[in-house]
C-alpha positions as CSV (number, residue, x, y, z in Angstrom):
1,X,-6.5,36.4,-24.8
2,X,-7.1,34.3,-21.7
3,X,-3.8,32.1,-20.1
4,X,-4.0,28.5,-19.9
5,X,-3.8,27.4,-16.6
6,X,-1.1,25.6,-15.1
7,X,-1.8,21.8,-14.5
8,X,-1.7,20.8,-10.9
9,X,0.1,17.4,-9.7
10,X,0.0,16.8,-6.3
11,X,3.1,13.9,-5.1
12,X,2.6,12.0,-2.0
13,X,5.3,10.3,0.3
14,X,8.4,10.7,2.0
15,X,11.6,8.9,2.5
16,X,14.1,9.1,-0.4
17,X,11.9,8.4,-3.3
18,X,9.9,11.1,-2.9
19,X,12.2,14.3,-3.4
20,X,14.0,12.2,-6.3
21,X,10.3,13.2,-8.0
22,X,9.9,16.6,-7.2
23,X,13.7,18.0,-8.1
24,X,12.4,16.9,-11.8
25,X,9.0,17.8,-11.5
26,X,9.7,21.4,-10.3
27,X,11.0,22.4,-13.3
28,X,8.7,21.4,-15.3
29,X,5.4,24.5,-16.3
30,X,2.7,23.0,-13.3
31,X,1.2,23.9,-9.8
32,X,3.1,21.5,-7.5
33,X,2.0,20.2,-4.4
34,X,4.2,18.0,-1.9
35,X,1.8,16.1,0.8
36,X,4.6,14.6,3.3
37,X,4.4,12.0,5.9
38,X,5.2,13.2,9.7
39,X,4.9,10.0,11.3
40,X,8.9,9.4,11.2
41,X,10.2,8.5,14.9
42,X,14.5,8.2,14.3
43,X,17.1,9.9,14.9
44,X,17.3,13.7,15.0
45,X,13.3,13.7,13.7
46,X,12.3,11.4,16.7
47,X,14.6,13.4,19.4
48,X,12.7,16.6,18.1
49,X,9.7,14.9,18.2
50,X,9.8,13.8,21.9
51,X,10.9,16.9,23.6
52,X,8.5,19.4,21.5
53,X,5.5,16.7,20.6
54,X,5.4,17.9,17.1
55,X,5.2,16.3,13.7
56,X,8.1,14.4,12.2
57,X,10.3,17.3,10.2
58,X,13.0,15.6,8.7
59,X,10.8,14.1,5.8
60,X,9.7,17.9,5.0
61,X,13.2,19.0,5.8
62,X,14.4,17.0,2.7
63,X,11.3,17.8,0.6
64,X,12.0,21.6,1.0
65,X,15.4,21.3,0.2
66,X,14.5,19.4,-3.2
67,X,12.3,22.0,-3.9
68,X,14.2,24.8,-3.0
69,X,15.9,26.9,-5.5
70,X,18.6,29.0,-3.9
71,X,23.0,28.6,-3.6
72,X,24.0,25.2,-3.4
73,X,25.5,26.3,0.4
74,X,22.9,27.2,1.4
75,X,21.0,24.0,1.4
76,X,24.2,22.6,2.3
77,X,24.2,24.1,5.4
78,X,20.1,23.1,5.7
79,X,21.0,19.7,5.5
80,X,24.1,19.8,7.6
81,X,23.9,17.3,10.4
82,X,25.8,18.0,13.4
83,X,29.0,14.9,14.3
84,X,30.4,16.1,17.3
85,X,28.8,19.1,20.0
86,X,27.3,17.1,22.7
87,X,23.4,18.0,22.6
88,X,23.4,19.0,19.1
89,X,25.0,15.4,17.9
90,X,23.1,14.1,15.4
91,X,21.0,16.8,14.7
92,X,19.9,18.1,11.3
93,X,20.3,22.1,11.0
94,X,17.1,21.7,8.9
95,X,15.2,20.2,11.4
96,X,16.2,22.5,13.9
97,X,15.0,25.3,11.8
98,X,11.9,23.7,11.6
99,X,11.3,23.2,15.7
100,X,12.2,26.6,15.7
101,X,10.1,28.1,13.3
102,X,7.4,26.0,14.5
103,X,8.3,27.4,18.2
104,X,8.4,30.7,17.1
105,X,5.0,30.9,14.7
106,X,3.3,28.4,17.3
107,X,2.3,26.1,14.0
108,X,3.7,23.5,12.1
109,X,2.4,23.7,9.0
110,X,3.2,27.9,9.5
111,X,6.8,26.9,10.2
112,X,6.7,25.1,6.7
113,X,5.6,28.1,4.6
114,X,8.3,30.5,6.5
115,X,10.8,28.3,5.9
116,X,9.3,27.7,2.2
117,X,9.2,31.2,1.5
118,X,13.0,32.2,2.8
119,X,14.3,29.4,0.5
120,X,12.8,30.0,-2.4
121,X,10.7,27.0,-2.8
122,X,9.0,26.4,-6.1
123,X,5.7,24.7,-5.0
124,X,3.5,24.0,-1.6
125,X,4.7,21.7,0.7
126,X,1.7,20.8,3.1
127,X,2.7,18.3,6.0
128,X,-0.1,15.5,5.6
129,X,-1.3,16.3,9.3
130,X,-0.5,19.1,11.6
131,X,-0.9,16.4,14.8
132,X,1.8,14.1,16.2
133,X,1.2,10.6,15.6
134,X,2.9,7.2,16.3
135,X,2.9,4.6,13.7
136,X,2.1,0.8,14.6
137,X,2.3,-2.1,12.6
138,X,0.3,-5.3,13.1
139,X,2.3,-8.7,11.6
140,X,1.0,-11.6,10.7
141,X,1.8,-13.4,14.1
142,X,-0.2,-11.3,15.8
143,X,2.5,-9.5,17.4
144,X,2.1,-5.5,17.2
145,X,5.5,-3.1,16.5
146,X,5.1,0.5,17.5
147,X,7.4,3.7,16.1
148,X,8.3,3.5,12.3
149,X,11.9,3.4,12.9
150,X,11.5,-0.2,14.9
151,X,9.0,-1.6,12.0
152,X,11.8,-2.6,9.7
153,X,13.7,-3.9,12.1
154,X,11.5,-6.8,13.5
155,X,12.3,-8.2,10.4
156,X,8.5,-9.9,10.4
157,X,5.8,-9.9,8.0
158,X,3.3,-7.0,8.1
159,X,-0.3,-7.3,7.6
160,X,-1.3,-3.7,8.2
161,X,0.3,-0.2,9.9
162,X,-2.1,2.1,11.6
163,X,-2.3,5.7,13.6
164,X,-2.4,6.7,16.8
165,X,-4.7,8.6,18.0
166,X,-6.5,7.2,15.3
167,X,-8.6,10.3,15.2
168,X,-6.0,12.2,13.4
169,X,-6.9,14.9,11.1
170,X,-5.5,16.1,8.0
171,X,-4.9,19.7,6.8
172,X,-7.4,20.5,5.0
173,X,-5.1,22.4,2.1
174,X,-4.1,18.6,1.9
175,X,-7.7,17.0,1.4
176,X,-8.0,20.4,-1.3
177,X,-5.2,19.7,-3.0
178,X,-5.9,16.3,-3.8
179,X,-9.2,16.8,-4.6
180,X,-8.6,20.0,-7.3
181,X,-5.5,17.5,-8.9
182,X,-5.3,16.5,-12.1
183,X,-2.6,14.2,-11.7
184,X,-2.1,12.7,-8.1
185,X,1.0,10.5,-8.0
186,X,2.2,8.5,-4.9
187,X,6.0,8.4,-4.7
188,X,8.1,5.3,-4.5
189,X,9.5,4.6,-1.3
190,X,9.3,2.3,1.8
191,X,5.6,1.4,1.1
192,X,4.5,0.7,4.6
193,X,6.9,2.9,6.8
194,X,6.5,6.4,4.2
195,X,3.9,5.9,2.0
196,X,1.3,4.3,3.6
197,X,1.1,6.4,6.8
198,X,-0.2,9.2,4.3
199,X,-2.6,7.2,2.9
200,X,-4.8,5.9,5.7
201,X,-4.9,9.3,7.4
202,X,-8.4,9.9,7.8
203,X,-10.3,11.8,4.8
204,X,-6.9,11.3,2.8
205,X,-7.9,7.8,1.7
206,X,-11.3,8.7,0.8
207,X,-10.3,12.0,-1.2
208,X,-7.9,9.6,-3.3
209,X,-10.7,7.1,-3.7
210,X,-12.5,10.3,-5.4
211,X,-9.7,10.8,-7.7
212,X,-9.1,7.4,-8.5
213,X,-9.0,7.8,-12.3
214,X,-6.2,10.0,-11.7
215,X,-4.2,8.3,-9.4
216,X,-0.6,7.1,-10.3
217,X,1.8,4.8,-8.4
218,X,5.3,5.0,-9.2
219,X,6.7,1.7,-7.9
220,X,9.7,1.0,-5.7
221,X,12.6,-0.6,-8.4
222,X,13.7,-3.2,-5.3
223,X,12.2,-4.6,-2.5
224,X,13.2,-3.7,1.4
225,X,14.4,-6.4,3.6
226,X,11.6,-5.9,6.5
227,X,9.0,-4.1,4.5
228,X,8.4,-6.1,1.4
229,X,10.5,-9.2,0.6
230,X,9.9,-10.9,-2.0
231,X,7.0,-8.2,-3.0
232,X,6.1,-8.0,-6.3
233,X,4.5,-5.2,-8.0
234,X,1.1,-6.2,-7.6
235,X,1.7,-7.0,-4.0
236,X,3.1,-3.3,-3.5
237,X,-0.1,-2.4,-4.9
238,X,-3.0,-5.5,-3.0
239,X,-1.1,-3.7,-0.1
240,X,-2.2,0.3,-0.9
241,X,-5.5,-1.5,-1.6
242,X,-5.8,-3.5,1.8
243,X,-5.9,-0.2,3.2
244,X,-7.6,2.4,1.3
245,X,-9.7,0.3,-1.0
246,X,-9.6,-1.8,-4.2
247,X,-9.6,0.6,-7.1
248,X,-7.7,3.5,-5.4
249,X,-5.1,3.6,-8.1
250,X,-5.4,3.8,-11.6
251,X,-2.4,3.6,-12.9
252,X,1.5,1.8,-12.3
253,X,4.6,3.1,-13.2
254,X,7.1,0.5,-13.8
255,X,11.1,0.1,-14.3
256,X,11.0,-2.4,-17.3
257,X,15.1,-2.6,-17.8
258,X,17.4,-5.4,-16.4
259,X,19.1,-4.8,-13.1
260,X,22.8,-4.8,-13.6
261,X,24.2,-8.2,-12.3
262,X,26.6,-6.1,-9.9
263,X,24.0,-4.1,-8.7
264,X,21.9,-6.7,-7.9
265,X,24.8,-8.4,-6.0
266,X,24.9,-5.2,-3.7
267,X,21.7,-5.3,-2.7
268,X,21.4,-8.9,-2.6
269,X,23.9,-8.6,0.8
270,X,20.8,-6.5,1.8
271,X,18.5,-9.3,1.4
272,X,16.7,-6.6,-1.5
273,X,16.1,-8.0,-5.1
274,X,14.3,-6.4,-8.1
275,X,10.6,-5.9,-7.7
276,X,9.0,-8.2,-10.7
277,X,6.4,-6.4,-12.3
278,X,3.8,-9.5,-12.8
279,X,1.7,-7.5,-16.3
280,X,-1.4,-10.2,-15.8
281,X,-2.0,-9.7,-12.1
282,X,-1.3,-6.3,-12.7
283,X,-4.1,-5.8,-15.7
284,X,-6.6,-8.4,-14.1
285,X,-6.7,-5.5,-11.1
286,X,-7.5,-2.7,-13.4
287,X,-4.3,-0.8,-13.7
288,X,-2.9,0.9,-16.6
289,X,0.8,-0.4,-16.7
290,X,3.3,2.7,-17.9
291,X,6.6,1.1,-18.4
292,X,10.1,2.6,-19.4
293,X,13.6,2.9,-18.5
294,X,13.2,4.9,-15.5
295,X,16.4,4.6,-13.1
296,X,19.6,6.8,-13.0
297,X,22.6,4.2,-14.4
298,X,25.0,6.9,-13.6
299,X,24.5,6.1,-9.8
300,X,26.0,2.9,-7.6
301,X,22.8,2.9,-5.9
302,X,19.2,2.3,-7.6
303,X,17.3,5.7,-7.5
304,X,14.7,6.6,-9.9
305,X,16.2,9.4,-12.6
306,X,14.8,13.0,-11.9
307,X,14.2,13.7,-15.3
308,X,12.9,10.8,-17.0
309,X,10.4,10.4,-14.2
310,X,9.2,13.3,-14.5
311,X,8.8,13.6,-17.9
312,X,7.2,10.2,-18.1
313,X,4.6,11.7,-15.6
314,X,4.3,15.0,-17.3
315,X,3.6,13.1,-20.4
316,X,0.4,11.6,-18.5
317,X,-1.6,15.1,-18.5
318,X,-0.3,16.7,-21.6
């Protein structure tokens, strides 16, 4: 009697939507893989950045403790961030590990699996590039914005982000993962600042173009004042396209519930509104629409709900 092997899904992101994903999806009877962006430039990640000119950690720092399956404390204490103490103000204990760990095994992506392995964490996490890299963003006036943390903030319209050196190269565990996938899923999150930087690494975008009929986008519930204003669901997607290539995603996942009126006021103060999901536009560009209620009511802020996402995405290889 032979055993049925374990279906892989590989999640791709960073930010905040993307470990909403994997606490549900690690439960659940697959081969996980987490490719996160590095190309983060604030706070603690950018100080740590500068003085060691390594990748961004704190994106992996909150992946691993998503994944990670040990005492409450002791991710606790991984995610402490330092208030007071001089040098250490503002610091994450997490990434600190990782600079040291890194330091200490001379690698990044070896500092990831040490870390991995002494917290118990149930799946791979693979940093989208081993390299340091600087994100840019070009608007539409022309004008060009360098360091992820500072795109937001110019409060312009962006045409397209880039690398640099543009010559960076993924690991390739990344480029294999996504290629052996049967479900690739890109996580929701801010689309040009954490998504995209994953997906226009070299060789990334033309391994997903491979697995397009595989591909899922799960897409942001509300727009992001300095990102995508006013965005739509089809424009989240006419972006991923503009950059990787029409056709790179088969398939939508969409919140198709009202917005609580209060909820909506609260973001509204934050110039952020529902993201309409426009079903023509959507189906005239090919993609399968999978719609549900999707979002966490139990929370003040809008965050995808652990479990029903990942069931809903479960449900798409079963």
């Amino acid at each position: 009697m032979t055993n049925k092997r374990e279906p892989r899904i590989v999640v791709i992101g960073g930010g905040t939507g993307m470990p909403v994903l994997l606490r549900g999806l690690k439960s659940l009877p697959i081969q996980l893989t987490a490719l996160v962006t590095v190309a983060d430039d604030g706070g603690s990640t950018g100080r740590i950045r500068n003085e060691m000119a390594m990748p961004a950690p704190g994106d992996i720092r909150n992946v691993i403790a998503a994944l990670s399956e040990v005492e409450p404390m002791i991710i606790q204490l991984f995610q402490h961030r330092f208030s007071i103490g001089n040098g250490l103000s503002g610091h994450s204990m997490g990434n600190l590990l990782l600079a040291a760990m890194t330091s200490i095994t001379g690698d990044f992506y070896t500092g990831i699996k040490e870390i991995s392995r002494v917290l118990n964490v149930k799946g791979e996490i693979i940093p989208i590039s081993n390299e340091n890299m600087t994100l840019h963003a070009e608007m539409h006036d022309g004008s060009i914005v360098a360091g992820e943390s500072n795109i937001p903030l110019a409060r312009k319209s962006i045409k397209r982000v880039f690398i640099n050196p543009e010559d960076v190269q993924p690991l390739p565990n990344a480029i294999e993962a996504i290629e052996h996938a049967d479900l690739v899923v890109i996580s929701p999150g801010s689309l040009f600042t954490s998504i995209m930087p994953n997906l226009i690494i070299p060789q990334i975008d033309d391994a997903i173009r491979r697995a397009r009929s595989k591909v899922v986008y799960v897409c942001n519930v509300m727009t992001q004042a300095g990102e995508t204003t006013g965005f739509t669901a089809a424009d989240h997607v006419q972006a991923i396209f503009n950059h990787i290539g029409d056709d790179s995603i088969g398939s939508i996942v969409v919140h198709n519930e009202p917005i609580d009126r209060s909820i909506r006021d609260l973001y509204a103060e934050e110039n952020a509104e529902p993201v309409e999901y426009d079903t023509e536009r959507l189906l005239n560009m090919g993609l399968k629409i999978i719609e549900g209620d999707i979002i966490d009511h139990r929370k003040a802020m809008l965050r995808h709900d652990t479990r029903k996402i990942a069931k809903l995405l479960y449900s798409l290889i079963q």
